[in-house]
C-alpha positions in Angstrom: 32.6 -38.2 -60.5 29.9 -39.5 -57.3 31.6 -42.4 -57.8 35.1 -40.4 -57.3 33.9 -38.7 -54.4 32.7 -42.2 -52.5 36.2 -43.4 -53.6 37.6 -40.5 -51.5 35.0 -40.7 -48.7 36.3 -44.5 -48.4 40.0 -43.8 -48.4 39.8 -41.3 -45.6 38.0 -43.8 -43.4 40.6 -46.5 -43.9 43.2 -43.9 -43.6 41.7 -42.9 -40.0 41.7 -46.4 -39.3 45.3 -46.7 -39.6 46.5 -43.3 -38.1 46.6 -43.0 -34.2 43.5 -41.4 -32.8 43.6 -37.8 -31.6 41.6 -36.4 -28.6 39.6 -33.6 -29.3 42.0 -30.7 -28.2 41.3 -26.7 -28.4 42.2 -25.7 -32.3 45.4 -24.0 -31.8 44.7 -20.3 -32.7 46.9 -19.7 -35.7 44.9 -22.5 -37.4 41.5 -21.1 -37.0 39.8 -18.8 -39.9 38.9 -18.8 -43.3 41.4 -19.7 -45.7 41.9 -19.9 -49.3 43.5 -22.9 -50.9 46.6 -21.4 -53.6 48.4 -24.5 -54.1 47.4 -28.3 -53.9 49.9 -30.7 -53.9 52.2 -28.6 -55.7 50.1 -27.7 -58.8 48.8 -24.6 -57.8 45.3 -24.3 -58.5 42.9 -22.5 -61.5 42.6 -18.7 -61.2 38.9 -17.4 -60.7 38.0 -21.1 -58.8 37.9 -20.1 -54.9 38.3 -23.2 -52.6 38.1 -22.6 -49.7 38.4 -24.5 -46.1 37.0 -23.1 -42.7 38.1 -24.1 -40.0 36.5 -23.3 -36.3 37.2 -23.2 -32.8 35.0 -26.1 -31.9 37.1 -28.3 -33.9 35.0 -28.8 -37.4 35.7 -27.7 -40.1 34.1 -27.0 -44.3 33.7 -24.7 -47.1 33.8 -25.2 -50.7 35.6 -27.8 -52.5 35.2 -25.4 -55.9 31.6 -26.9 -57.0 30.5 -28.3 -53.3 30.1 -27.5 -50.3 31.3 -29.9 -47.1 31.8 -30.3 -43.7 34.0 -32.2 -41.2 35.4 -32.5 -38.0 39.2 -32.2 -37.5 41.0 -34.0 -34.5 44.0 -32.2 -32.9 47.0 -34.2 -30.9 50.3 -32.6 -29.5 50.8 -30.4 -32.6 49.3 -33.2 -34.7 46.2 -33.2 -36.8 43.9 -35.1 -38.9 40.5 -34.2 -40.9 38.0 -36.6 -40.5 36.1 -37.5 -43.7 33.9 -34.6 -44.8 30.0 -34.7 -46.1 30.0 -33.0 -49.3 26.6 -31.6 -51.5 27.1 -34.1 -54.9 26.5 -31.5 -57.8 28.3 -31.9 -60.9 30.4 -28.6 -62.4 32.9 -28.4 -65.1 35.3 -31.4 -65.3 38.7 -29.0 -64.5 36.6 -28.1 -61.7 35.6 -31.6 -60.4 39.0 -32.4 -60.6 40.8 -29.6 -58.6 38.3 -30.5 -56.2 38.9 -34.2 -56.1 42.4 -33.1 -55.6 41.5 -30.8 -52.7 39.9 -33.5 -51.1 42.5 -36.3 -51.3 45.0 -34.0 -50.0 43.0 -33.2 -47.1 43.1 -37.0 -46.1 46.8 -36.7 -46.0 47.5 -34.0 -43.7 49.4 -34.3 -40.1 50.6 -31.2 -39.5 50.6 -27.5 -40.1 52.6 -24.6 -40.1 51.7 -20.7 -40.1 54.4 -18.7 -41.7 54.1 -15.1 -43.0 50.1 -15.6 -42.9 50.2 -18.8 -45.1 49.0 -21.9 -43.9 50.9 -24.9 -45.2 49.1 -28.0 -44.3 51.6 -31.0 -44.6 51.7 -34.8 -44.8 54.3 -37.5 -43.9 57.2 -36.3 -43.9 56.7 -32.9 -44.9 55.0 -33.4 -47.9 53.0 -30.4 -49.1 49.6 -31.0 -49.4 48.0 -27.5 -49.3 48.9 -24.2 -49.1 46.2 -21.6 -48.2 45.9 -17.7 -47.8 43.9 -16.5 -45.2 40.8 -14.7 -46.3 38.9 -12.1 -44.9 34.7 -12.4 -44.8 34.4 -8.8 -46.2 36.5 -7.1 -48.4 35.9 -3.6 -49.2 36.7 -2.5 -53.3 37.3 1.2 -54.0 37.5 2.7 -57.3 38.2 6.3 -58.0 37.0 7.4 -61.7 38.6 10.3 -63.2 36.6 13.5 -63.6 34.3 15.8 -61.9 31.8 13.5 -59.0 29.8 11.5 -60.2 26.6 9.9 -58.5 26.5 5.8 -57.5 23.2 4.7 -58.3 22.7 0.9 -56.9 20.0 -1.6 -56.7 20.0 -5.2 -55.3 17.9 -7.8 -56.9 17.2 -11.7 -56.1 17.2 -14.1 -59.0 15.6 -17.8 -58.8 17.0 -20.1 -61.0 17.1 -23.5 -62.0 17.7 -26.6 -60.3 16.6 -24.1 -56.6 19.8 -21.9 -56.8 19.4 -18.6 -55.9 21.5 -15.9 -56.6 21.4 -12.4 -55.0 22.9 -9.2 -57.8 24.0 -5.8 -56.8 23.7 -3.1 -59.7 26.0 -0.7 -60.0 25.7 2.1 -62.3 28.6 5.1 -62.1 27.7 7.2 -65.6 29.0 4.6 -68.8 29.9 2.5 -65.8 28.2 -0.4 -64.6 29.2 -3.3 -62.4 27.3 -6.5 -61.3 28.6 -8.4 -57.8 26.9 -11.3 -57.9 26.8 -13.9 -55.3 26.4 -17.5 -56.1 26.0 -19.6 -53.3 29.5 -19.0 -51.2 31.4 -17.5 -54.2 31.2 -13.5 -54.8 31.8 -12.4 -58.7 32.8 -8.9 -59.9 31.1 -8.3 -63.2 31.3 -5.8 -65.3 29.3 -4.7 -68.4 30.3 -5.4 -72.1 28.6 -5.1 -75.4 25.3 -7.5 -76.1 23.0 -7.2 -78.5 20.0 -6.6 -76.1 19.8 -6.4 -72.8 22.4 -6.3 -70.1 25.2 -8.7 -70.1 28.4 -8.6 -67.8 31.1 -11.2 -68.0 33.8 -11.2 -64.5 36.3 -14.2 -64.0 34.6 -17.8 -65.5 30.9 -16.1 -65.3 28.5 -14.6 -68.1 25.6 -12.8 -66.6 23.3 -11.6 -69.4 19.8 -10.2 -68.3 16.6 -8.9 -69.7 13.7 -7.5 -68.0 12.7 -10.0 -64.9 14.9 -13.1 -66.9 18.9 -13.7 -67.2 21.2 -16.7 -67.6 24.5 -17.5 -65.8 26.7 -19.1 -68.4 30.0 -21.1 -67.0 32.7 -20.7 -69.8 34.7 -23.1 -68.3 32.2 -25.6 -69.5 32.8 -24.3 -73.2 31.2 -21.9 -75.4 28.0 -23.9 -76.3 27.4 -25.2 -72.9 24.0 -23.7 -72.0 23.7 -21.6 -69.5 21.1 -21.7 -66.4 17.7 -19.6 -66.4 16.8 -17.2 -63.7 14.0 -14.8 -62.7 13.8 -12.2 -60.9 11.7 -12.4 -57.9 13.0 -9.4 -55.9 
């Protein structure tokens, strides 16, 4: 998959070289924000896998490809743009997941043009094929959910986990009576957990996630990478 991603970084580069070259212009306002990639090339895209593009007023641009993270620079002419080829973090995750992000980036070195319609950026090549379509997407989203019954207090605790391979993930508890909830947030991706049956300790399972703690240890498990993947060790250090 490196090898893939090289491929890619080496295909934009030639595919610069051919296009005309843009001046830096202001990024046109519409196309500013944070936005979240729903379709690539026409496929659509896996559910619970956020990939997600940024792009800023000072003309560069990144996010997350899905597994990595990237940055760019994006060159704006008449209307017209380009995305110049990204640097990218080169960790390996699930092959479905490599892939879509593969695909993310190929389609990025195709795009000329955009259009904002109804709050959907479609990013377009030659000829008006579609290369991505994105939603924008807010930086804080606020969840409410009203339980049944008399009030109930929200006990809720945030702890800091440090696992292997130097990730670090941050966990808020949330504990409503029988209720409990875990948001955890792994690198630029936020996860809604919430707790099922183990047989010791804590476990919660939300979207392609397993969190399963006890005392100061837990383990994130990806179940996209099968059921006897193994997952990675944390511990708790705040």
């Amino acid at each position: 998959m490196h090898r893939r991603l090289r491929v890619w970084t080496l295909a934009c580069l030639a595919f610069l070289a051919a296009a005309p070259a843009y001046a830096d212009e202001p990024v046109p306002g519409g196309l500013g924000g944070t936005w979240l990639a729903e379709d690539i090339g026409g496929n659509g895209v896996i559910d619970d896998l956020q990939t997600t593009l940024e792009i800023k007023p000072d003309g560069s641009y990144g996010g997350n490809g899905g597994c990595n993270t990237y940055r760019g620079k994006l060159k704006v002419q008449n209307g017209n743009i380009a995305f110049a080829p990204a640097a990218a973090t080169r960790k390996m995750c699930a092959p479905a997941i490599m892939d879509q992000e593969q695909k993310f980036f190929d389609a990025l070195g195709t795009v000329t043009s955009w259009k904002l319609e109804n709050g959907i950026l479609h990013l377009t090549g030659k000829e008006g094929a579609p290369a991505i379509r994105l939603a924008a997407l807010k930086n804080n989203t606020d969840v409410v959910i009203r339980l049944p019954g008399p009030e109930q207090s929200v006990a809720r605790e945030t702890r800091t986990y440090q696992c292997d391979g130097e990730q670090r993930i941050s966990v808020e508890y949330i504990n409503v009576g029988a209720n409990s909830l875990a948001v955890l947030r792994i690198g630029e991706e936020t996860v809604i957990a919430a707790n099922v049956i183990s047989a010791s300790g804590a476990k919660f399972a939300g979207g392609r996630h397993e969190w399963w703690t006890k005392g100061d240890e837990a383990t994130l498990y990806d179940l996209t990478k099968g059921e006897n993947a193994p997952g990675v060790n944390c511990r708790k250090t705040g």
